[in-house]
N, CA, C and O of each residue as an XYZ file, in Angstrom:
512
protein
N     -36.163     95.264     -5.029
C     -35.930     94.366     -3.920
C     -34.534     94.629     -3.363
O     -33.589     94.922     -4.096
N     -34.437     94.509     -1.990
C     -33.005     95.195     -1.553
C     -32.307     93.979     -1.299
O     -32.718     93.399     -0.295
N     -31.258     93.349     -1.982
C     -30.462     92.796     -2.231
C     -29.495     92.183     -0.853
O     -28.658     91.281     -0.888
N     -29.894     92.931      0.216
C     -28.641     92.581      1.276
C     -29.944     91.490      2.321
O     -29.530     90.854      3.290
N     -31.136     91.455      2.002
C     -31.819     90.457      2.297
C     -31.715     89.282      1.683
O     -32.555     88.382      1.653
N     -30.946     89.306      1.326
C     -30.465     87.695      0.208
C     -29.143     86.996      0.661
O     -28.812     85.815      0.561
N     -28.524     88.005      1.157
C     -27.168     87.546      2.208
C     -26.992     86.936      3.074
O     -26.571     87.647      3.987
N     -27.113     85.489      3.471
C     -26.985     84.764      4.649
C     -25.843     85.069      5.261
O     -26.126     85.246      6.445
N     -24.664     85.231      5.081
C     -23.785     85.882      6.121
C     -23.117     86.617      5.388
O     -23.275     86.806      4.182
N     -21.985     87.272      6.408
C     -21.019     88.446      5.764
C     -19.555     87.770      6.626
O     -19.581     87.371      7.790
N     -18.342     87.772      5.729
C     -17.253     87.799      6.475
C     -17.299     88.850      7.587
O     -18.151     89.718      7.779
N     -16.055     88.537      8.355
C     -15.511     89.679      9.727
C     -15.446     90.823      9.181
O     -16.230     91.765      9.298
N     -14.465     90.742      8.553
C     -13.872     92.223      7.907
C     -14.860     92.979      6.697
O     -14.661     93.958      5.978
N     -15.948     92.087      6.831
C     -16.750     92.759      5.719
C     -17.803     93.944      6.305
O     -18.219     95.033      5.908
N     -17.967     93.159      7.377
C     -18.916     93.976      8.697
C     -18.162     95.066      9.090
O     -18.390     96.239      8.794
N     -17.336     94.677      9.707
C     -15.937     95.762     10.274
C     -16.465     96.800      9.047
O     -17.283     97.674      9.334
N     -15.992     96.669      7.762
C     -16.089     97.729      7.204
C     -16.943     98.521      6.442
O     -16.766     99.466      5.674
N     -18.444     97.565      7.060
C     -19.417     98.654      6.240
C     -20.097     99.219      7.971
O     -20.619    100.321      8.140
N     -19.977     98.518      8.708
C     -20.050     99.024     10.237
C     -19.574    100.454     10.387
O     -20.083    101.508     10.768
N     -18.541    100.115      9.994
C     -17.108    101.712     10.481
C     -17.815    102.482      9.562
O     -18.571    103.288     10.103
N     -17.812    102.498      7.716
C     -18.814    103.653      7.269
C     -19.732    104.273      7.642
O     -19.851    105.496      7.708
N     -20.709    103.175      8.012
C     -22.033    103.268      8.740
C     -22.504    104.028      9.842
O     -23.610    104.537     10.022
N     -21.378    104.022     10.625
C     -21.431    104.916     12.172
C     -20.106    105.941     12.020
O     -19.729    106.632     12.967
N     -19.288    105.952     10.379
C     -18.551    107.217     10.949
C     -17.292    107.133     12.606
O     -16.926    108.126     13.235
N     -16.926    105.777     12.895
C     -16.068    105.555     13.745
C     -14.650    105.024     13.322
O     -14.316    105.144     12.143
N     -14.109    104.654     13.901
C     -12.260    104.200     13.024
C     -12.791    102.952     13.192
O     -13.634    102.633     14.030
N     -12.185    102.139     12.233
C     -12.229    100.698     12.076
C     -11.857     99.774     13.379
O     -12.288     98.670     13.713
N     -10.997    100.551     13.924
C     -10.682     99.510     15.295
C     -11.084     99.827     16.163
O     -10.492     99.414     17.160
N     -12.226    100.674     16.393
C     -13.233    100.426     17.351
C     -14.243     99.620     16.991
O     -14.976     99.009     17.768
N     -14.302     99.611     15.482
C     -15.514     98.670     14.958
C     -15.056     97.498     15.819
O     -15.703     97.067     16.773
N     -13.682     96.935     15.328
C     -13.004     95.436     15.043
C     -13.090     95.222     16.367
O     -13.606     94.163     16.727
N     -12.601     96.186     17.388
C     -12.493     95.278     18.461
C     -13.825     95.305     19.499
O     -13.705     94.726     20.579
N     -15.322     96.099     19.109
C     -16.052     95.303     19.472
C     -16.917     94.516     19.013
O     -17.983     94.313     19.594
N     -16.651     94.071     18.129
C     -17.206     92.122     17.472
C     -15.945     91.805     18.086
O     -16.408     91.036     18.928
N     -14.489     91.802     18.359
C     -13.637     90.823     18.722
C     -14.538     90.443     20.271
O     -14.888     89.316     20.622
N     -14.814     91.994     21.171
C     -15.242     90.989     22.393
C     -16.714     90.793     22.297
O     -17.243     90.188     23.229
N     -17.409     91.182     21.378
C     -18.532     90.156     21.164
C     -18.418     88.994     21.062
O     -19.020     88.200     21.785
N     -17.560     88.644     20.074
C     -17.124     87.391     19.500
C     -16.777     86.392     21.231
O     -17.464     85.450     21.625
N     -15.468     87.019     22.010
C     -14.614     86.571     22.677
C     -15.505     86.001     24.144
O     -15.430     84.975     24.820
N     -16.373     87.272     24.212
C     -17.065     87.284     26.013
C     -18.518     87.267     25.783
O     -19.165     86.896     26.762
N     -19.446     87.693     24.337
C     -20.659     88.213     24.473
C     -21.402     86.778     24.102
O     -22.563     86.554     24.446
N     -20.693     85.948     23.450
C     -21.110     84.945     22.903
C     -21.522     84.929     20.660
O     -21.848     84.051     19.861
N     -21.238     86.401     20.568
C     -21.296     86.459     18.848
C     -20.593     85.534     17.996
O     -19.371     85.659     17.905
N     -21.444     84.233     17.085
C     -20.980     83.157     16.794
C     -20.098     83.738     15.222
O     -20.590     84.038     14.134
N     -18.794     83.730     15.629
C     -18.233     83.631     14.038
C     -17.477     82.262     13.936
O     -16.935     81.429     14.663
N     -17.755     82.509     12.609
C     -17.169     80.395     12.324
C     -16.275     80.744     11.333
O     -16.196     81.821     10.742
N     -15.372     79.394     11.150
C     -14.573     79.455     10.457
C     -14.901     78.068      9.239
O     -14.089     77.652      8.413
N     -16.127     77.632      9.427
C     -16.609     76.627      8.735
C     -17.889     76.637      8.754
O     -18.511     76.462      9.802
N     -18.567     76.877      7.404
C     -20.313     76.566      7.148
C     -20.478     75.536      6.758
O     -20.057     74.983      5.742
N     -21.553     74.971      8.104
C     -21.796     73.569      7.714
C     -22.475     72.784      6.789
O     -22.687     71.588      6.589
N     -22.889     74.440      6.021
C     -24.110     73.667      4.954
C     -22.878     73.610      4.064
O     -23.052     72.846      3.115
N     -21.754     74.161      4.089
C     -20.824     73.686      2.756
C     -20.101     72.502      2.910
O     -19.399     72.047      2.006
N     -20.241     71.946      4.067
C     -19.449     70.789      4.319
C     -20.347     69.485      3.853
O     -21.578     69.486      3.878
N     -19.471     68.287      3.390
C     -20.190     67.197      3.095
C     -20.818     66.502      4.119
O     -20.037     66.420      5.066
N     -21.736     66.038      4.321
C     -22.466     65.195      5.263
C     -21.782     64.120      5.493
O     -21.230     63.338      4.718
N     -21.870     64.148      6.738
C     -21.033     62.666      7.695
C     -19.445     63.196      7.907
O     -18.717     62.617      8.713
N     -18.955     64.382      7.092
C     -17.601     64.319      7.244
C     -17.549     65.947      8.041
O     -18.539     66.643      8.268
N     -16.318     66.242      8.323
C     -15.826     67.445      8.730
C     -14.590     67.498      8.050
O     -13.569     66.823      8.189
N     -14.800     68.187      7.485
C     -13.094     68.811      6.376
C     -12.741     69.720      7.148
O     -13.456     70.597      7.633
N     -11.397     69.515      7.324
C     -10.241     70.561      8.384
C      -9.273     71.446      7.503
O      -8.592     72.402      7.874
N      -9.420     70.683      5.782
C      -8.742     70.841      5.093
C      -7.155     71.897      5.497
O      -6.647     72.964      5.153
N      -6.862     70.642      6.514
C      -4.935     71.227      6.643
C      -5.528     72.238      7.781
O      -4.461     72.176      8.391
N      -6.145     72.932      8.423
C      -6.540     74.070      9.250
C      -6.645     73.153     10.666
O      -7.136     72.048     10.898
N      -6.053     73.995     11.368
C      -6.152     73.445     13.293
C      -7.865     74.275     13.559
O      -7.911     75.437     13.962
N      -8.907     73.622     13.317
C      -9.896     74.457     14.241
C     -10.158     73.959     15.560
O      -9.772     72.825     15.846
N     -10.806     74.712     16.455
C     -11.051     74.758     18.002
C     -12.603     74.665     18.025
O     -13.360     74.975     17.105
N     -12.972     74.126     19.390
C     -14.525     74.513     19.692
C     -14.394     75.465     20.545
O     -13.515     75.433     21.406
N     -15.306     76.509     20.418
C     -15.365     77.633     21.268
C     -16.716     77.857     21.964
O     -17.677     77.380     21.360
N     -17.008     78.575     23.270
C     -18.371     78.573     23.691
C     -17.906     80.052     24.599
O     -17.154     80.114     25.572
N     -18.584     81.089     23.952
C     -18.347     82.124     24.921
C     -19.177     82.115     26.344
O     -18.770     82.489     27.444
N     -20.382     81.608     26.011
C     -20.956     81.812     27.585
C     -21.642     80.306     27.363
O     -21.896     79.671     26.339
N     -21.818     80.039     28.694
C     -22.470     78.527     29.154
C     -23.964     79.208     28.208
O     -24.210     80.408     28.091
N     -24.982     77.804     27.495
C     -25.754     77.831     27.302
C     -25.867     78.242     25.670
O     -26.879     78.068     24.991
N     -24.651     78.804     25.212
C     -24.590     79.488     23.854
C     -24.218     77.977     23.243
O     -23.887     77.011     23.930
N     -24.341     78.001     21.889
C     -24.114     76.793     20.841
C     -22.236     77.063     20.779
O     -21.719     78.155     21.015
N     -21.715     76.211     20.532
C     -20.082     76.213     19.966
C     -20.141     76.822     18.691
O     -21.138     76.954     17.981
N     -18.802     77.236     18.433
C     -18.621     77.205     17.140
C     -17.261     77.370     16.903
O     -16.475     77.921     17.674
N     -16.911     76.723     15.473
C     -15.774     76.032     15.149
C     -14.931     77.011     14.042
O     -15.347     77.367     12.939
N     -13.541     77.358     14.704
C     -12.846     78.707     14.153
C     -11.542     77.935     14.076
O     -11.395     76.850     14.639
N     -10.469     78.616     13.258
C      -9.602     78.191     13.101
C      -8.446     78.366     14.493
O      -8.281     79.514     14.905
N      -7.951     77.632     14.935
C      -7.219     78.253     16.385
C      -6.641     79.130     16.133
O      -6.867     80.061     16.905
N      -5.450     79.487     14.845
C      -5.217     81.317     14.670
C      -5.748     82.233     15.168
O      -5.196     83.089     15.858
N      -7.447     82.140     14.744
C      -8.308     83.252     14.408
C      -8.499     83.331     15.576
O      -8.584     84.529     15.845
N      -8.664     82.509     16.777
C      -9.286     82.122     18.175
C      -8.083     83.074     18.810
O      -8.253     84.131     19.417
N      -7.091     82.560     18.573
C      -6.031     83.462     19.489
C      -6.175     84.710     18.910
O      -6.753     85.451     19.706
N      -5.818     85.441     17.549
C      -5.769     86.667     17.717
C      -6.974     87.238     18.120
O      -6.852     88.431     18.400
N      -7.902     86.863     18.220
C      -9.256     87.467     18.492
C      -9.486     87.565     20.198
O     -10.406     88.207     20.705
N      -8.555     86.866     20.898
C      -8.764     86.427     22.361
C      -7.146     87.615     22.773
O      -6.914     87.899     23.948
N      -6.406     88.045     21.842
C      -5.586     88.645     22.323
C      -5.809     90.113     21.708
O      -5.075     91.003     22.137
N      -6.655     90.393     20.848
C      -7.300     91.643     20.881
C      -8.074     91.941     22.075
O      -8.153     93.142     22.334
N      -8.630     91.187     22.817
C      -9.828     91.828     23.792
C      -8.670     91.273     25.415
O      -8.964     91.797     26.490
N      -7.889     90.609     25.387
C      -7.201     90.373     26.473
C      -6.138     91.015     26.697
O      -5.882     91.504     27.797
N      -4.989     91.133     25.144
C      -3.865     92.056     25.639
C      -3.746     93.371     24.813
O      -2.676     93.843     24.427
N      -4.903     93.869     24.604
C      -4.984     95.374     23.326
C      -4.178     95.008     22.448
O      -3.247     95.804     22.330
N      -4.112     93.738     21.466
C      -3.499     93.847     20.324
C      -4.099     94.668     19.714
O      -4.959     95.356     20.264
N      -3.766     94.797     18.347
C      -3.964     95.976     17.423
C      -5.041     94.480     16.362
O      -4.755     93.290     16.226
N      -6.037     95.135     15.918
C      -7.022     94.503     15.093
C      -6.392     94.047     13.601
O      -6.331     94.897     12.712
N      -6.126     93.263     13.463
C      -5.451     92.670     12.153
C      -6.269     91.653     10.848
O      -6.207     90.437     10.665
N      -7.057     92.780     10.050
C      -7.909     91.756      9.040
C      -7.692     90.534      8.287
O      -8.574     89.785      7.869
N      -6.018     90.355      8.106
C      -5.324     89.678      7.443
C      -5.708     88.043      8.549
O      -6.189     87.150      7.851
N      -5.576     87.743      9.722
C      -6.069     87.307     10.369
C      -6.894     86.830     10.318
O      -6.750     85.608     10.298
N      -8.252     87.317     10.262
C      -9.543     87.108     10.160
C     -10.039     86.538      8.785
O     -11.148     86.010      8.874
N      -9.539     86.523      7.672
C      -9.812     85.911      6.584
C     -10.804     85.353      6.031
O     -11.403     85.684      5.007
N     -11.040     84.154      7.000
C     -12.027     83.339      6.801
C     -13.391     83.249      7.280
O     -14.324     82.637      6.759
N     -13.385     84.025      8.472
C     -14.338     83.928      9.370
C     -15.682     84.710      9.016
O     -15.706     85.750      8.358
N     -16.335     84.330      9.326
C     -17.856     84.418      8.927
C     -18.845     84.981      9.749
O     -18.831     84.294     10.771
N     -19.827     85.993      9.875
C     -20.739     85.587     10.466
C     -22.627     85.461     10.160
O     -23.301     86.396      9.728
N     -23.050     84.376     10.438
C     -24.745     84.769      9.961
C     -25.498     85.695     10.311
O     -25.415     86.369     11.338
N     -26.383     85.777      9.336
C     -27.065     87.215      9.412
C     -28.065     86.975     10.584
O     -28.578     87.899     11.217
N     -28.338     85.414     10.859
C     -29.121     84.654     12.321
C     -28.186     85.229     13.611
O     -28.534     85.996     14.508
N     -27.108     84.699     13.423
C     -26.241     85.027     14.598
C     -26.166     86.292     14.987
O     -26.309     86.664     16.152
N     -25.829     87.357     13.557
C     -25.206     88.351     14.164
C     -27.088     89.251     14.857
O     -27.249     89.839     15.926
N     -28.088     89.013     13.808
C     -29.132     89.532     14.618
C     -29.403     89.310     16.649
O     -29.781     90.099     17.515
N     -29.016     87.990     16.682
C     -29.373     87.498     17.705
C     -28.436     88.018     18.860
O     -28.759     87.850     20.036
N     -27.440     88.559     18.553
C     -26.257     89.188     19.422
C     -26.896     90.599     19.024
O     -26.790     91.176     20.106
N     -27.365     91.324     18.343
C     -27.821     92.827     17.881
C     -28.816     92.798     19.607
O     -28.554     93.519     20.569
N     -29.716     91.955     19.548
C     -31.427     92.073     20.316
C     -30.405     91.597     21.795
O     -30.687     92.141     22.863
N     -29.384     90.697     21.749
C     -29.296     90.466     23.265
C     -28.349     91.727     24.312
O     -28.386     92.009     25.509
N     -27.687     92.153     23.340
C     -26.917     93.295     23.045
C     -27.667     94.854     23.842
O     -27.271     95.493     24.817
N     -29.054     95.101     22.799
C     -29.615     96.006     22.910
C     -29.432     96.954     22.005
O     -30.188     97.923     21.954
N     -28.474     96.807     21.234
C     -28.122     97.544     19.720
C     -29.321     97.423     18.541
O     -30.032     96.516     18.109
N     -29.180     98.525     18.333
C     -30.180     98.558     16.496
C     -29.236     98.153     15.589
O     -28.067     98.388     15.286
N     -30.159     97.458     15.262
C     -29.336     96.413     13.519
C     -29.113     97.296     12.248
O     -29.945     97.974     11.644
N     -27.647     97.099     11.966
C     -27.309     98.638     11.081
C     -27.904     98.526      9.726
O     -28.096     97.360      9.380
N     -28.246     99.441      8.868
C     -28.643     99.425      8.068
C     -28.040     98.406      7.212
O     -28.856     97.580      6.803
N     -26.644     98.215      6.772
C     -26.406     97.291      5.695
C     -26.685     95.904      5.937
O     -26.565     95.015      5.094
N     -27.103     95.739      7.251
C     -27.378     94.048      7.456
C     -28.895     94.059      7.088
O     -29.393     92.936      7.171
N     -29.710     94.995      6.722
C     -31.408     95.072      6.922
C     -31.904     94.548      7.442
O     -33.123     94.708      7.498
């Protein structure tokens, strides 16, 4: 049984770097297109899973998060404002892609399919 069907999501930088193996490209072409997926395409990365959160509450635990909506009609989703800016100043002022940054951020294997098909991209092998 192949094991990466059991994975409900993958961090940023986890993708970034089985992506970049995967296609044989430098990492910061990986990084910076999920940054403007992320930024303009509507690709939901979160900085909070809600199935880990307690019901009725929202834990911020000490973290500034933001609501974000890349395109009208897409669902929000809730990132730490750090992560929001460097990710909005990779695709706005060519920062340089910084994993240290990205830390926390997440994305589902729902989400990231659903940006693969709207995209027009084939879904890489390590996501199956």
């Amino acid at each position: 049984m192949d094991p990466c069907h059991h994975v409900e999501s993958y961090r940023f930088r986890d993708i970034v770097t089985q992506w970049t193996r995967e296609t044989l490209q430098h990492e910061h072409i990986v990084a910076r297109a999920l940054t403007k997926a992320v930024v303009r395409d509507g690709l939901r990365a979160q900085s909070v899973d809600p199935k880990w959160v307690n019901r009725g509450t929202f834990e911020l635990r000490g973290l500034p998060l933001v609501g974000y909506v890349a395109k009208d009609g897409h669902l929000p989703i809730f990132i730490r404002s750090s992560a929001l800016k460097h990710l909005a100043d990779v695709v706005e002022k060519a920062a340089k892609p910084n994993p240290q940054l990205l830390f926390e951020e997440f994305i589902t294997r729902q989400d990231f399919r659903t940006w693969l098909r709207e995209a027009g991209l084939t879904p890489p092998v390590f996501y199956g």
